[in-house]
C-alpha positions, 0 to 999 in steps of 0.5 A, a space after each residue: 492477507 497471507 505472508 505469501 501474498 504479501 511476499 509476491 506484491 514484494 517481490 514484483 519485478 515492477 516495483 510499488 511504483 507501477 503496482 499500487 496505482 493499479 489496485 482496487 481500493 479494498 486490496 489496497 487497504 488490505 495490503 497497508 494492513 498486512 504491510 503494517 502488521 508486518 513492520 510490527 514484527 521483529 523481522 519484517 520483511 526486506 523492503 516492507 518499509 518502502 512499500 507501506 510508505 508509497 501505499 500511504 502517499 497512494 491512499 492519500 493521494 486517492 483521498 484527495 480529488 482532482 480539484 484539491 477537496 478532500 474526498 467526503 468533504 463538501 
């Protein structure tokens, strides 16, 4: 992912709230790793930190299944 894409899911006026919930799971997981390279530099953007945070909790969340089992456990 480009930074000026990564720069647009930042700046969307709706927040990761309303986002990340709607992303398709490969487009979520290229954005943790874009977020995450970006949280590694010396300047990471504004806001970065709070979107890779709830792109976390949304990725677990999507890992776990409605009855409490973890997804590809038995």
């Amino acid at each position: 992912m480009r930074s000026s894409q990564l720069s647009r899911f930042i700046s969307d006026p709706r927040g990761p709230e309303e986002v990340l919930p709607t992303l398709p799971a490969e487009e979520l997981a290229n954005l943790l790793d874009a977020l995450y390279q970006n949280l590694d530099t010396p300047e990471p953007e504004f806001g970065a930190q709070v979107w890779y945070e709830l792109a976390v909790e949304e990725s677990a969340r999507r890992a776990v299944l409605p009855g409490g089992a973890i997804h590809g456990v038995a």
